[in-house]
C-alpha positions in Angstrom: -20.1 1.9 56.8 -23.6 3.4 56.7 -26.0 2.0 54.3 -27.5 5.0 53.6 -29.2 6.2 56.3 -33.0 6.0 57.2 -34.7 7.3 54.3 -33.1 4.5 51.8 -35.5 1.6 49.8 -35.2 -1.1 51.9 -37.0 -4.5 51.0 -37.3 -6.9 53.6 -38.0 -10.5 52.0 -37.2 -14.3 53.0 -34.7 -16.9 52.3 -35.6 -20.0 51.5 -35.0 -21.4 54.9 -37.2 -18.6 56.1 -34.7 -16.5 57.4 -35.4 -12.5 57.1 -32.8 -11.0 54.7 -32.7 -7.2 53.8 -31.9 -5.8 50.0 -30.1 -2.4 50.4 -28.1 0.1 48.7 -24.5 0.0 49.5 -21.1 2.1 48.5 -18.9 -0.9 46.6 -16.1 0.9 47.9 -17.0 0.8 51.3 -17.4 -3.4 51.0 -14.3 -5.2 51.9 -13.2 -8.7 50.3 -13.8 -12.2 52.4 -10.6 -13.6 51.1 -6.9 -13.2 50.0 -7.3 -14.8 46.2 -10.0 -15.0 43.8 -9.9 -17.2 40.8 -10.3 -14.4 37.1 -14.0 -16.6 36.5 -17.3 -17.1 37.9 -18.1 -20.3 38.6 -20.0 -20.7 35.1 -16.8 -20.0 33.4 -17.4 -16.2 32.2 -14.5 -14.6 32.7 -14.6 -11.5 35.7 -13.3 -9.2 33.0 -16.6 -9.6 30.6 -19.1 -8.6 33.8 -16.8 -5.6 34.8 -18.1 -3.7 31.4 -21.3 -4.7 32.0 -21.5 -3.2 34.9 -23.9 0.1 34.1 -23.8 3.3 36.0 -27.3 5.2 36.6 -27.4 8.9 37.3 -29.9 9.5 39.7 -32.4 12.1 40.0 -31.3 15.3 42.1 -33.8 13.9 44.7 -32.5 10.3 45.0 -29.1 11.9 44.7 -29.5 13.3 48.5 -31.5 10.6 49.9 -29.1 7.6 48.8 -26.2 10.1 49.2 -24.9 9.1 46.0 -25.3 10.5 42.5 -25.1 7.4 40.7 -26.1 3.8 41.1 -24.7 0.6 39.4 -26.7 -2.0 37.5 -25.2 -5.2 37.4 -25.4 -8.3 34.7 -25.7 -11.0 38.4 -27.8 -11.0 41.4 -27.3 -8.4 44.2 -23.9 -9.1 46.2 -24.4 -10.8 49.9 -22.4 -9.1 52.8 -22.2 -9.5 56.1 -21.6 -7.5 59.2 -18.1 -9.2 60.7 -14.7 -8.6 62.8 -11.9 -10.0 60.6 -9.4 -11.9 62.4 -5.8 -10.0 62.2 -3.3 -12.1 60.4 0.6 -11.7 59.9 1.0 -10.9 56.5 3.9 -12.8 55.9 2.6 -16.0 56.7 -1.4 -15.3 56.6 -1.3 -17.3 60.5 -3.5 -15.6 63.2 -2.0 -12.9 65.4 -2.3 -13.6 68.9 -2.9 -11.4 71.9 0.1 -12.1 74.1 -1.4 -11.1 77.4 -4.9 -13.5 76.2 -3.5 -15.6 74.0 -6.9 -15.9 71.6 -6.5 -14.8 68.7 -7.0 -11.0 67.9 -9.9 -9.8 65.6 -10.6 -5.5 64.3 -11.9 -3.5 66.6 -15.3 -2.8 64.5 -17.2 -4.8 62.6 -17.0 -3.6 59.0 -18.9 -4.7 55.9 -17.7 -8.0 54.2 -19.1 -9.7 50.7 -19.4 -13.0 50.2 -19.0 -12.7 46.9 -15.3 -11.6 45.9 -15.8 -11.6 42.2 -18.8 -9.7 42.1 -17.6 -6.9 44.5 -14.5 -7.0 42.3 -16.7 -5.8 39.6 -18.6 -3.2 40.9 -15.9 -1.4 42.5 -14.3 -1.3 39.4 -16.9 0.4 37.8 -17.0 2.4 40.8 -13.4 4.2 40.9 -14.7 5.1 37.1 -17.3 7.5 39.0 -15.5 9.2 41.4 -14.9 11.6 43.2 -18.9 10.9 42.6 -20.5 8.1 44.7 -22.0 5.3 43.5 -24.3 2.8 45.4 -25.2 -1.0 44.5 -28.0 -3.4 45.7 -26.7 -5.7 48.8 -28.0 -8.0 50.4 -27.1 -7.9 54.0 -27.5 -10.9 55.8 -28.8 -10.7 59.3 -28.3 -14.4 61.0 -24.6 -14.9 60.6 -25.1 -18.4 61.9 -26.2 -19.1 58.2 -23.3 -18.7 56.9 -20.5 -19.7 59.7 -19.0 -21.9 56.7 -17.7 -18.8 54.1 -17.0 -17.1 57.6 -14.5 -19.7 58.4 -12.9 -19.1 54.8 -12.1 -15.2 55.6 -8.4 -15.4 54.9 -7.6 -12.0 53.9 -4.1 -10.6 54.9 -5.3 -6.8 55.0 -8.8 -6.7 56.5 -10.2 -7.0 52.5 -8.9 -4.0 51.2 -7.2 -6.1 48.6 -7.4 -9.1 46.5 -5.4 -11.3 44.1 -6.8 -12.2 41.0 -5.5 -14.9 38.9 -5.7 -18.4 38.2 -2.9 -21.4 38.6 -5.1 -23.8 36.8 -5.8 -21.9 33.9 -2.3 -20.2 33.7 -3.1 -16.4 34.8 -0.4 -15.0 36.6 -2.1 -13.4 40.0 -2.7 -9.6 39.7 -3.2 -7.5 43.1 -6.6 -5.4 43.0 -6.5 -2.6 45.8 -8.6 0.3 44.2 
């Protein structure tokens, strides 16, 4: 997944731990999720639903069009979503459990790395205002994080059955039967 080649507005700032981290345009569509479930709320109790139509697509100019090769770029009501560059580990998708290389015996991961959020319910919201737009692209801010070694504890929590094409939305606590979101 390209983030839009050399030409794109790329800010470089810092964490607060110092670290560098870099604020780019990304394809929602080309994001995968970091995990099978997702609960239907943020974690401030707005419901996903109520942020997905306040998502706003922004026509670009001609100009911008061809540079960000999209024609249309989302404004969101949260902060930019965090992704990282990873290899998901393969899992049976019957029982979520690690495949296993027979001739090895470690556990088998994709061949590429591919883009990953870190935030499930805010990709979920984007890419649904994204399939409104196509066949016309859309891009989003991201911002991708450069030291996975800061975050090695949402990486251990990738649980996804299908490489994050798809996620379950729904809640047992509050009673919302789960939904399956593959755009």
């Amino acid at each position: 997944m390209a983030a839009y080649g050399g030409e794109e507005e790329e800010v470089s700032d810092r964490d607060s731990d110092g670290s560098e981290k870099a604020i780019t345009q990304m394809d929602p569509l080309e994001l995968r999720f970091s995990q099978r479930k997702m609960r239907n709320v943020f974690a401030d109790g707005k419901l996903i639903a109520d942020s997905v139509v306040q998502v706003k697509p922004i026509r670009r100019s001609a100009e911008d069009a061809k540079i960000y090769g999209a024609q249309w770029r989302l404004e969101a009501p949260f902060p930019p979503i965090e992704v990282i560059r990873f290899r998901c580990k393969l899992r049976d998708e019957n029982t979520g459990r690690p495949l296993i290389d027979p001739v090895t015996k470690e556990d088998r991961f994709e061949a590429e790395e591919s883009w990953f959020t870190l935030d499930n319910r805010r990709l979920y919201c984007l890419q649904r205002a994204a399939i409104q737009l196509l066949p016309e692209r859309c891009t989003v801010d991201a911002v991708a994080e450069i030291r996975k070694e800061r975050r090695l504890r949402e990486i251990r929590k990738f649980r996804t059955l299908d490489n994050g094409k798809s996620i379950e939305v729904g809640s047992v606590v509050d009673g919302v039967p789960f939904s399956t979101w593959c755009w």
